[in-house]
C-alpha positions in Angstrom: -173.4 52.4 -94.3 -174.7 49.6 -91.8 -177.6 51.1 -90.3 -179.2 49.8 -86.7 -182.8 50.5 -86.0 -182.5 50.3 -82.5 -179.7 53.2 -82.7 -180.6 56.2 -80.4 -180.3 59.4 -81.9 -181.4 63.2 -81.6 -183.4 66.1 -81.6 -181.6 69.0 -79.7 -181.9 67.4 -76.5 -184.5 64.7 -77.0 -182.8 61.2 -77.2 -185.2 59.0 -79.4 -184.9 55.4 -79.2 -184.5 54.2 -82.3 -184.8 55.0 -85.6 -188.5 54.7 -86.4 -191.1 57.6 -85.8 -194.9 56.7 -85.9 -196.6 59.1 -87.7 -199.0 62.6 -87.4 -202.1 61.2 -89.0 -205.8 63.2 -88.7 -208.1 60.5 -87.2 -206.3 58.2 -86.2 -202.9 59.1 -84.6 -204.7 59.6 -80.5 -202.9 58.4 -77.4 -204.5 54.9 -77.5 -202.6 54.7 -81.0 -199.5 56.5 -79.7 -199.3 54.5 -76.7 -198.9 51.2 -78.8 -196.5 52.9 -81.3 -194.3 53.0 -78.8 -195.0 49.6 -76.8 -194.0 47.8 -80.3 -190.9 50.4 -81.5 -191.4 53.3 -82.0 -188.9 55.7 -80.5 -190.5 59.1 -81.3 -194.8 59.3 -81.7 -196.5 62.0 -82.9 -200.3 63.2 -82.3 -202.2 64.0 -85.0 -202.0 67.6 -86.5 -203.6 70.1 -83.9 -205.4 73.5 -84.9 -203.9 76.5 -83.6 -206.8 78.5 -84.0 -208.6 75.6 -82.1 -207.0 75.9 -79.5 -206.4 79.6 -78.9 -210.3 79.9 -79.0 -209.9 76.6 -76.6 -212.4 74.7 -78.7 -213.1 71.3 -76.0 -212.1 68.9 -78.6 -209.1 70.4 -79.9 -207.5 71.0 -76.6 -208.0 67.6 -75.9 -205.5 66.0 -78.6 -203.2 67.6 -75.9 -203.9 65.2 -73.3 -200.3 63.4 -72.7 -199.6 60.0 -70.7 -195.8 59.5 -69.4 -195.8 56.2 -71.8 -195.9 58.2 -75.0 -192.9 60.3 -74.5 -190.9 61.1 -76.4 -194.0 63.1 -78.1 -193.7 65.3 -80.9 -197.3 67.5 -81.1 -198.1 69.2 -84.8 -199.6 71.8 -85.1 -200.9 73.7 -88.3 -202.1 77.2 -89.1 -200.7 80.4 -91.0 -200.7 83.1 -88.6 -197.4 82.8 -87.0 -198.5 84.8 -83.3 -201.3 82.3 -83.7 -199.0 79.5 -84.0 -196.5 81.2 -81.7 -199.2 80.6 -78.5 -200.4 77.6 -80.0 -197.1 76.0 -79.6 -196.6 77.5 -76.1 -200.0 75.7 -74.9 -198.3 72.4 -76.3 -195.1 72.8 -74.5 -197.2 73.8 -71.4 -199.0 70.3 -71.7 -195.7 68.2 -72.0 -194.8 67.7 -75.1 -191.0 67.3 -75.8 -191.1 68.3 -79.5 -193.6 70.9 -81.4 -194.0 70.2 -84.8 -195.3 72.1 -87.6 -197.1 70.8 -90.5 -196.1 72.2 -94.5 -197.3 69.1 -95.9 -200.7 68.3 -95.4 -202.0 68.1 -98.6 -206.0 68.0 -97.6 -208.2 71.2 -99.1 -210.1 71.5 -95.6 -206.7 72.7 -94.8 -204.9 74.6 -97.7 -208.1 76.3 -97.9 -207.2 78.4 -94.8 -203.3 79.1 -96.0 -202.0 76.0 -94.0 -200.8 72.6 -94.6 -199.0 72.2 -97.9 -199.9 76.0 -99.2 -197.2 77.7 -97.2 -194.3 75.4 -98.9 -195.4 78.1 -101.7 -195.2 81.1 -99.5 -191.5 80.5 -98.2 -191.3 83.6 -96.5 -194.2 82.7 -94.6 -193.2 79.5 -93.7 -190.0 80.9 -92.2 -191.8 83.4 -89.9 -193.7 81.0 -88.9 -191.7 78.6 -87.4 -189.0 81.7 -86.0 -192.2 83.1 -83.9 -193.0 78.7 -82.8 -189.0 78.3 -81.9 -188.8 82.2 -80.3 -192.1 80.8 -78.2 -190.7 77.8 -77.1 -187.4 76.1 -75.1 -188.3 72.6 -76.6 -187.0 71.6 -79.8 -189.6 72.8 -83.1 -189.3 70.2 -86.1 -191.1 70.4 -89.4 -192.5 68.4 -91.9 -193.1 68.6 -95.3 -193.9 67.6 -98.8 -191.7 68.0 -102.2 -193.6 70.9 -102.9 -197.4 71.2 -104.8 -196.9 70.3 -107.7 -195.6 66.9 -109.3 -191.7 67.5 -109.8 -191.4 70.2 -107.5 -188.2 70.6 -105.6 -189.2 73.4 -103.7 -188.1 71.3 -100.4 -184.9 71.6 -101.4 -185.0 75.5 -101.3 -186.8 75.8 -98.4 -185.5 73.4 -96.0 -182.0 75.2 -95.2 -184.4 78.5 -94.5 -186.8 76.3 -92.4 -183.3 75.6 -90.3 -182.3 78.7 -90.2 -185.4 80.0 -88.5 -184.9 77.7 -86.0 -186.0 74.2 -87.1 -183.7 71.3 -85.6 -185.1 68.7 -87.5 -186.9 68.2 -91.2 -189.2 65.0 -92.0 -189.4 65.2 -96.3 -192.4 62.8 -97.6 -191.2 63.2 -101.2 -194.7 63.1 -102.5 -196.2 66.3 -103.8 -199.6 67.4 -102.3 -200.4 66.8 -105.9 -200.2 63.3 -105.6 -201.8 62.3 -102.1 -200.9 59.4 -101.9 -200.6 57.8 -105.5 -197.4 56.6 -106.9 -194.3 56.2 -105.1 -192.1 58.5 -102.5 -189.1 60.0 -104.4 -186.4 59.3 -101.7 -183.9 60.6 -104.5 -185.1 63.8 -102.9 -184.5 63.2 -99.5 -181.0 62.5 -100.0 -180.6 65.9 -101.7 -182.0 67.8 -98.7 -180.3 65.7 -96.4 -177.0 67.0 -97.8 -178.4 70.3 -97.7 -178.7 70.8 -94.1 -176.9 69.9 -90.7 -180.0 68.5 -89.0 -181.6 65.2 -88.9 -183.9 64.5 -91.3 -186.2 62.1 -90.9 -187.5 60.1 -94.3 -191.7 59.5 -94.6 -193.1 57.6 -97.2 -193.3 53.8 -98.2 -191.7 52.3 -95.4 -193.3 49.3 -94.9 -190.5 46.7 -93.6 -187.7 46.9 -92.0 -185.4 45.5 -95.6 -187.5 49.2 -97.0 -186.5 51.0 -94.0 -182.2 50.2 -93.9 -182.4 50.5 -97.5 -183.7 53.8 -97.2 -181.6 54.8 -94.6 -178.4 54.1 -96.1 -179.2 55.2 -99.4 -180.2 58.7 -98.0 -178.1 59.5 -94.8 -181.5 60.1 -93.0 -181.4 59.9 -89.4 -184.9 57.8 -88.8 -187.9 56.8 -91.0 -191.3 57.9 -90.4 -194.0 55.3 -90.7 -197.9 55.9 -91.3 -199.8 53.5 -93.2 -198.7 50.8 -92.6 -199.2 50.7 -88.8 -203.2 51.3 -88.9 -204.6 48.7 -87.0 -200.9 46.8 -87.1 -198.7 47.5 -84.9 -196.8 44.4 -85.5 -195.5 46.1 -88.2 -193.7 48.5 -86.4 -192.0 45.6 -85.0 -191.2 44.1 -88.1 -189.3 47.4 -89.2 -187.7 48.4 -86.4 -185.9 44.6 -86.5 -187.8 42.6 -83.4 -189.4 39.9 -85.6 -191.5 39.2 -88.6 -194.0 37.1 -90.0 -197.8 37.5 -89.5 -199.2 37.8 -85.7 -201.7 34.8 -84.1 -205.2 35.3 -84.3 -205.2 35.3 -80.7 -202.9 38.1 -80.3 -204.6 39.8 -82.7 -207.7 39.9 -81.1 -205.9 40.6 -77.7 -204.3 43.7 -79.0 -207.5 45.1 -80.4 -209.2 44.5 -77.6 -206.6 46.8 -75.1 -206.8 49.1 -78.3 -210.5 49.5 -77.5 -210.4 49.9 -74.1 -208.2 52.5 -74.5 -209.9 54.2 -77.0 -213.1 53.9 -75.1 -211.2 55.5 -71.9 -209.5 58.4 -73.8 -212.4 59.5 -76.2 -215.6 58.1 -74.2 -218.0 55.5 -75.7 -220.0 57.6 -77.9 -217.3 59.0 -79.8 -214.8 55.6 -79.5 -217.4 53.7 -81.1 -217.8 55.9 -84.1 -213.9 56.3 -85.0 -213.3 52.5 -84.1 -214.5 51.2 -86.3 -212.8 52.2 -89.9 -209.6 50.3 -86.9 -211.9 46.9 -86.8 -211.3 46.3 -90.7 -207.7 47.4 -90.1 -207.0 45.0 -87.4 -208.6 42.0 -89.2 -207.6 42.4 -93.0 -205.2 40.7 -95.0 -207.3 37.5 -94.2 -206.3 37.3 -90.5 -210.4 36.7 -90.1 -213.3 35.7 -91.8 -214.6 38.5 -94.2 -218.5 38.3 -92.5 -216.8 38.4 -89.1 -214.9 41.8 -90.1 -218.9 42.5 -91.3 -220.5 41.8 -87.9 -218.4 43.5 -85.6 -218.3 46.9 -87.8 -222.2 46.7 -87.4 -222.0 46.2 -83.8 -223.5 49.5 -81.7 -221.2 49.3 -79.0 -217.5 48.6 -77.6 -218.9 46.1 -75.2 -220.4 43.9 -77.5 -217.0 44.6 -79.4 -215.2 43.5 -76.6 -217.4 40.0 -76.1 -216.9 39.3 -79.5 -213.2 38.8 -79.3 -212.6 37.9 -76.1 -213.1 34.1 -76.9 -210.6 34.8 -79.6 -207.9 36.7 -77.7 -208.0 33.8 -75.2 -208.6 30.5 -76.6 -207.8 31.6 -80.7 -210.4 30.4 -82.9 -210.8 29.2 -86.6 
């Protein structure tokens, strides 16, 4: 099977672009980073995952991860918890804000959240899971998605088990990261697996987990059936990679543009979040942006020790404009 990135396909009735879906990731998935998944091809973003308890308690911070700008729709919003009323008004807040897709998370493997009875603990507690995301899709008219590991342990195939109930209670799509919560993010995605489930349900699925160019992405397409791949990683601070898989060029980006892109990424940042907090979570984004060699190691040094966005800013605005060796 030929597969086309640029394809359009669907989500009940959200039309998605193409075939490549940036992913939920805590930290680092706001609307600056959102924004430029899709400039550079994504056709569905995601925010990061969003606490129902947070926000039925209306905790400031929480509430704003539901901020939504007209350039990052199609926007799928995740939200995690075990209480499924909880979850229930939770995702009726998100569809109130805009979003066009609420997703719920079964595969976050962090303790901060399996300690509470969310993330990756309910693919153990199936019944559970299932009430869940009935009381989210009963809440909602917008399409509810999920997405999930293997299961917790290494081996597991629970996902296989529960995916055609997670469908049944009202999920229209399933995104598999064959990983177990186990494993993090050691070893390698077992795409085997997401084959199996995709055959096991008459939804799109949508396959996370090593995609890291767009040879990875077909060859997981075709080998799977999957509707769309979901890409994580590999897009912190490098969008051009997105590009790269999605098919609209290769090879490594100029200095220049590099230091252009980061720039717009920190005004955005700075806009969105404010400069106190923009300067604090930039910064793990400044060695992103300028790994792999793109610049000087001690340059990378200096601008992670700089105190503000401005002097951030100064810094690379030479670059961005005239390149620089």
């Amino acid at each position: 099977m030929q597969v086309n990135l640029h394809d359009s396909w669907q989500i009940g009735p959200v039309e998605i672009p193409t075939r490549v879906v940036l992913a939920p990731m805590a930290g680092v998935s706001v609307q600056a980073f959102r924004r430029q998944g899709r400039r550079y091809g994504a056709g569905l973003v995601c925010s990061e995952m969003v606490s129902c308890a947070g926000i039925h308690y209306g905790n400031e911070r929480t509430l704003g991860y539901l901020r939504i700008a007209g350039d990052e729709r199609p926007l799928a919003v995740q939200i995690f918890g075990s209480v499924p009323a909880l979850m229930a008004r939770a995702a009726h807040m998100v569809e109130d804000a805009g979003a066009d897709i609420v997703d719920v998370n079964f595969g976050c493997p962090v303790r901060k959240v399996t300690k509470t009875g969310a993330g990756a603990t309910l693919l153990e507690q199936p019944d559970l899971a299932c009430r869940i995301v009935d009381a989210v899709a009963r809440a909602v008219a917008v399409p509810v998605t999920v997405k999930m590991r293997r299961g917790l342990g290494d081996g597991s195939r629970t996902c296989l088990s529960l995916g055609p109930r997670l469908v049944a209670a009202g999920a229209q799509s399933l995104t598999l990261h064959p990983r177990s919560a186990r494993q993090m993010y050691t070893g390698t995605a077992d795409h085997d697996l997401s084959a199996e489930l995709v055959s096991l349900v008459d939804v799109p699925v949508v396959a996370s987990g090593d995609v890291t160019s767009n040879a990875r992405a077909r060859t997981i397409l075709e080998a799977t059936g999957a509707a769309a791949v979901m890409v994580g990683r590999a897009a912190q601070g490098n969008p051009w990679a997105l590009r790269e898989i999605v098919g609209d060029g290769d090879g490594e980006p100029l200095r220049s543009d590099v230091a252009a892109e980061l720039i717009l990424f920190v005004r955005e940042a700075v806009g969105e979040l404010g400069e106190r907090r923009a300067a604090g979570f930039l910064k793990k984004f400044y060695g992103w942006y300028l790994r792999g060699g793109r610049f000087p190691r001690p340059f990378v040094q200096e601008l992670v020790q700089l105190g503000s966005t401005d002097e951030v800013v100064i810094l690379e605005l030479p670059i961005s404009i005239y390149g620089g060796g």
